[in-house]
C-alpha positions in Angstrom: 98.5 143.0 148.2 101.6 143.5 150.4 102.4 145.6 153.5 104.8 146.2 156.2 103.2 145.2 159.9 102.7 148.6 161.1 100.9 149.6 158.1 98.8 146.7 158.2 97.7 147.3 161.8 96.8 150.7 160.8 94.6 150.1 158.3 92.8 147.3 159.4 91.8 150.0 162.1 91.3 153.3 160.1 88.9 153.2 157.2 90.3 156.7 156.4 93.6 155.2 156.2 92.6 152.8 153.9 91.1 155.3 151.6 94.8 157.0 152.0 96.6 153.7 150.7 94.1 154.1 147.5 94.7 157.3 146.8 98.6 157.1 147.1 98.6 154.0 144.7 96.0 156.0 142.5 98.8 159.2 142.0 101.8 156.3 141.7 99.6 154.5 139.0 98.9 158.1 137.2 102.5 159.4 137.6 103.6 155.9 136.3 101.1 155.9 132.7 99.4 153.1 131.5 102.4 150.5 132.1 100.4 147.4 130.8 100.7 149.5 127.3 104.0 150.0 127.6 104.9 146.0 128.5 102.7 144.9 125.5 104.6 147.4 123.2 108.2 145.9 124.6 106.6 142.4 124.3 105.3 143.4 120.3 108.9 144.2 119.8 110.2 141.5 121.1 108.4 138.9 119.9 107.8 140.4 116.2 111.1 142.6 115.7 114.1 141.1 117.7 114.3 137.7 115.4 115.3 136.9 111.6 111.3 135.5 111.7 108.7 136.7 113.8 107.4 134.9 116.8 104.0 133.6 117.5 103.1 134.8 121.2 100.2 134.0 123.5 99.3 135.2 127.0 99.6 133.2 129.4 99.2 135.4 132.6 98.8 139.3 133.6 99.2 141.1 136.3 99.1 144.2 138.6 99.8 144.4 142.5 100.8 147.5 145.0 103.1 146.9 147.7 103.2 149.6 150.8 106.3 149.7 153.4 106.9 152.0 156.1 110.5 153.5 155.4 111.3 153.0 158.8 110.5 149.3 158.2 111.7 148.8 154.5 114.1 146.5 153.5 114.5 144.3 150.0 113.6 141.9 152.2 110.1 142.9 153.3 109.2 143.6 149.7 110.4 140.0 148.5 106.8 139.1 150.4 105.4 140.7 147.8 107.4 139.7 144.8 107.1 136.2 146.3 103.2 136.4 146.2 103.5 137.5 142.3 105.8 134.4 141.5 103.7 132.6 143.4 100.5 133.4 141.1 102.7 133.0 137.8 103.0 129.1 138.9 99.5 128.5 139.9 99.4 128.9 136.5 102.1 125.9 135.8 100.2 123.0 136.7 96.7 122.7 134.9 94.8 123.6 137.1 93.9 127.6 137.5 92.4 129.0 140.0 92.6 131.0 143.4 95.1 133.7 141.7 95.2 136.5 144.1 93.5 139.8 142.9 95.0 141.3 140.5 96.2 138.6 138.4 94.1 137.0 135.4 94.9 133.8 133.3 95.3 133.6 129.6 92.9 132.0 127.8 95.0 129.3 126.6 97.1 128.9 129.5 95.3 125.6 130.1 96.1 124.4 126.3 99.7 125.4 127.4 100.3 123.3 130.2 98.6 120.6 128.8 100.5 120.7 125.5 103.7 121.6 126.5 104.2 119.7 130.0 104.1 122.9 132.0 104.6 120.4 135.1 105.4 120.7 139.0 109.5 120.2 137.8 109.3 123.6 136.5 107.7 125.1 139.0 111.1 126.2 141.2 112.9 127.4 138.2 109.8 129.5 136.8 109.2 130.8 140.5 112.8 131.8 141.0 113.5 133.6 137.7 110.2 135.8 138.0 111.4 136.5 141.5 115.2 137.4 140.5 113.6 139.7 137.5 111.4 142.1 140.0 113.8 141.5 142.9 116.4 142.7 140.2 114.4 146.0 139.1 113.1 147.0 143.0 117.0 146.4 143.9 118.5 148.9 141.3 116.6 151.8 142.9 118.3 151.7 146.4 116.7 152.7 149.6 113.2 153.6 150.0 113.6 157.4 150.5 112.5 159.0 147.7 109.9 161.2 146.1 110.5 161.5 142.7 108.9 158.6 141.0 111.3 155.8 140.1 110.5 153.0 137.4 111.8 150.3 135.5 110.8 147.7 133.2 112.9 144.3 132.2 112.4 141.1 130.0 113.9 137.4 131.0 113.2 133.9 130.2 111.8 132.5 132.8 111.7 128.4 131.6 109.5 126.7 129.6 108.9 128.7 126.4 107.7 131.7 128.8 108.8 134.7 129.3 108.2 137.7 131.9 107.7 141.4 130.7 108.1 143.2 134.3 107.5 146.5 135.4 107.9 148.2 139.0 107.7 151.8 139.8 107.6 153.2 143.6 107.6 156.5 144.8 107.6 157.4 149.0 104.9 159.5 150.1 104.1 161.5 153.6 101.2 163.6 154.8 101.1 164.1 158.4 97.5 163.1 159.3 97.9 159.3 158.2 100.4 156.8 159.4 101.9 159.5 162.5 103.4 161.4 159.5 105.6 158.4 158.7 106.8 157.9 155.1 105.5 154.9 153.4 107.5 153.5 149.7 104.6 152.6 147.8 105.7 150.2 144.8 103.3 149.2 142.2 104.5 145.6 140.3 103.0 145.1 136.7 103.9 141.8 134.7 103.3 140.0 131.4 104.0 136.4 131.2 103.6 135.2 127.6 104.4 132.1 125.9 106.1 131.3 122.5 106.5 128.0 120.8 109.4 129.5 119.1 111.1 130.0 122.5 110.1 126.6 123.8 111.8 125.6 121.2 115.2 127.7 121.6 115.2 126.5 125.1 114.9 123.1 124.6 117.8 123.7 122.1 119.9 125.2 124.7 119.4 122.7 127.0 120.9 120.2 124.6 124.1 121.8 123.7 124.3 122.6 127.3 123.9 117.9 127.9 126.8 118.0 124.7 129.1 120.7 126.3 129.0 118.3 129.3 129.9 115.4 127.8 132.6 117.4 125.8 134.2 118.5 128.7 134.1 114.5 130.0 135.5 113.6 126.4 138.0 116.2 126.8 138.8 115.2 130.2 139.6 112.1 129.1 141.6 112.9 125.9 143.9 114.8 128.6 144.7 111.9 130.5 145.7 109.4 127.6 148.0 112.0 126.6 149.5 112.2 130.3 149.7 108.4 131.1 151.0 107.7 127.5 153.8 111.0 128.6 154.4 109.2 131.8 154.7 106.1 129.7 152.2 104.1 131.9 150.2 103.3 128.3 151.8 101.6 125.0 152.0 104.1 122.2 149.2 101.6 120.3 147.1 101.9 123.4 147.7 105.5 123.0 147.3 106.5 119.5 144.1 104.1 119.0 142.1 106.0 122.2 143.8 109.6 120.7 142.2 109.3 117.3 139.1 108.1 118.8 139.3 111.5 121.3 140.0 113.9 118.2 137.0 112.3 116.0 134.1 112.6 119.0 135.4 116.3 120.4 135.3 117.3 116.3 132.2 116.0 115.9 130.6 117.0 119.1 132.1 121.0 118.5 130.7 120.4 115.3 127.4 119.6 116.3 127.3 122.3 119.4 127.9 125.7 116.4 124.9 123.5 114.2 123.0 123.9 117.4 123.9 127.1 118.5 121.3 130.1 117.0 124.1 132.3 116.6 126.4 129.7 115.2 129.4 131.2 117.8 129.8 128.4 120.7 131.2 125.8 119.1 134.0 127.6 117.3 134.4 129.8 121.0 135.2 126.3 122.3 137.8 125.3 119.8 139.4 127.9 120.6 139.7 127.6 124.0 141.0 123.8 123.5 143.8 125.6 120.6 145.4 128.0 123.7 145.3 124.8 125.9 147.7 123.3 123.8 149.9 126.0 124.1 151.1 125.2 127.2 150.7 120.8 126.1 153.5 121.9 123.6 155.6 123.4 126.6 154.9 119.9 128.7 154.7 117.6 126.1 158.0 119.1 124.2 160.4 116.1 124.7 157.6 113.7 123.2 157.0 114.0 119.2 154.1 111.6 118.7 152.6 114.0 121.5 153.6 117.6 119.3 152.0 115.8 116.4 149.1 114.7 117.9 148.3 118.7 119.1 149.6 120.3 115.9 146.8 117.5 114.2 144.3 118.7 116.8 144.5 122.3 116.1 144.4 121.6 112.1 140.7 120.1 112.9 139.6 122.2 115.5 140.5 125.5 113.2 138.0 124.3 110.6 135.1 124.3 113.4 
């Protein structure tokens, strides 16, 4: 599916070369085991093990592609047209309509229900894209340079948007014989991937997303809590003006921290925040020290935040 130019140029001349390409990615894909097996094992545990509930799972797309790069010519960046090519097939499979994958690659059977269903649209398209790409990009880039041959592999799991999620495998191994390719070594990569879809996950993400649209607006609120505190310091507000906009602060950041750890699966980000606010006021009780209604205002604060 991928190759560096030289190699390319070869082979389009050499039938015997292309028979050598085969054979290489033959004795990478025996040395390497059945990796599909070993992706739907990791995505079995994941998806049935790794929860308080099981998750229900379908397939949404598969695939397998080889990659071959002169050493002389390799970089991470000549194997991102590759890895491009593979995000590439993942979202022609966001948009309804599937067809044209490259070879190699096949199409759930409900993939179409999916989209449809779930609004698998063109807005997702760049973030599914660049997540795939970041996962494979990730695995090819923990092996270093191109140079050896001893078969290295590895295998990783993200979220890549959506409800879906990539099981990806890459394992490479350089090989040279001195009839083929003027006896130059060529890094032979094979990419295998998984991309499987969970309502449950669709569902955590969504959720995610939401406490991510409250933390914003908490950090507004906050924002904003700060300043009536320093304009009512720098007495540039009355201390009614003050108080009324303080205890309207302290109910919506409560509430909203409150509603962030309800959110949160692990029940641990809302309380993390409160605590962050309670070492702020730390230093407010150094800058606000010559102000009482201030001092009681925080030592109020931290009382509420503590029961978050």
């Amino acid at each position: 599916m991928g190759k560096s130019p030289s190699i390319e140029e070869m082979e389009k001349k050499d039938k015997k070369s292309r028979e050598y390409l085969d054979d290489i990615a033959n004795e990478l894909t025996n040395k390497l085991g059945n990796t599909y097996a070993t992706l739907e094992k990791e995505a079995e545990n994941f998806y049935q093990k790794e929860h308080e509930k099981p998750w229900s799972s379908d397939l949404y797309i598969t695939g397998k592609q080889f990659d071959y790069q002169s050493v002389q010519e390799w970089s991470l960046a000549s194997v991102s047209a590759i890895i491009n090519k593979i995000s590439a097939a993942v979202i022609g499979t966001v948009d309804g309509k599937i067809e044209n994958l490259p070879a190699g690659t096949d199409a759930g059977d409900k993939a179409q229900d999916i989209n449809k269903k779930y609004d698998m649209n063109k807005d997702k398209r760049l973030l599914i894209a660049t997540n795939c790409f970041n996962l494979l990009a990730g695995i090819v880039g923990s092996f270093g340079n191109a140079t050896s041959i001893t078969v290295k592999h590895g295998t990783k799991s993200d979220p890549i948007g959506g409800g879906l999620r990539i099981f990806g495998s890459v394992g490479t191994q350089t090989f040279q014989r001195s009839s083929f390719f003027n006896n130059e070594k060529i890094a032979t990569y094979q990419f295998a991937y998984i991309v499987r879809f969970s309502v449950e996950e669709f569902e955590l993400q969504a959720k995610i997303a939401l406490i991510d649209q409250y933390q914003n607006t908490l950090n507004v609120t906050k924002f904003a809590s700060d300043k009536n505190d320093q304009q009512f310091f720098e007495d540039k507000i009355t201390y009614e003006q003050w108080s009324v906009m303080s205890a309207k602060f302290e109910k919506v950041i409560e509430d909203i921290l409150k509603k962030i750890r309800e959110l949160d699966p692990k029940k641990e980000r809302g309380t993390q925040l409160a605590k962050e606010f309670i070492s702020q006021n730390a230093l407010y009780r150094i800058f606000y020290s010559s102000n009482k209604h201030l001092l009681e205002a925080i030592k109020r604060r931290e009382a509420g935040l503590l029961k978050i």
